[in-house]
N, C-alpha and C positions, 0 to 999 in steps of 0.2 A: 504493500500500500504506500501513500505517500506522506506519511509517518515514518517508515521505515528507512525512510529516508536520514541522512545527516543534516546538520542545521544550515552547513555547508552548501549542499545540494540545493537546497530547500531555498536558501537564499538567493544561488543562481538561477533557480527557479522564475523564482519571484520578480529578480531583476531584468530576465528576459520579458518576461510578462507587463510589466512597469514599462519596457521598452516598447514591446510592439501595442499598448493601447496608446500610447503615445501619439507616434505616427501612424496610428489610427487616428486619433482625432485629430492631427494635426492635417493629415492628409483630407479628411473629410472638410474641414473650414478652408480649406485653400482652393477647394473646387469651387466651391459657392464664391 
């Protein structure tokens, strides 16, 4: 599961995810 995970992991996680809603929303108001 993704518990089983290290905190490590968990945190790269996180900061890829943190990245791509990013330029998701970034990419969505730039269209408009």
């Amino acid at each position: 599961t993704l518990f089983g995970k290290s905190h490590r992991e968990l945190a790269q996680i996180y900061r890829e995810l943190v990245k791509d809603i990013e330029a998701l929303y970034h990419s969505k108001h730039t269209i408009q």
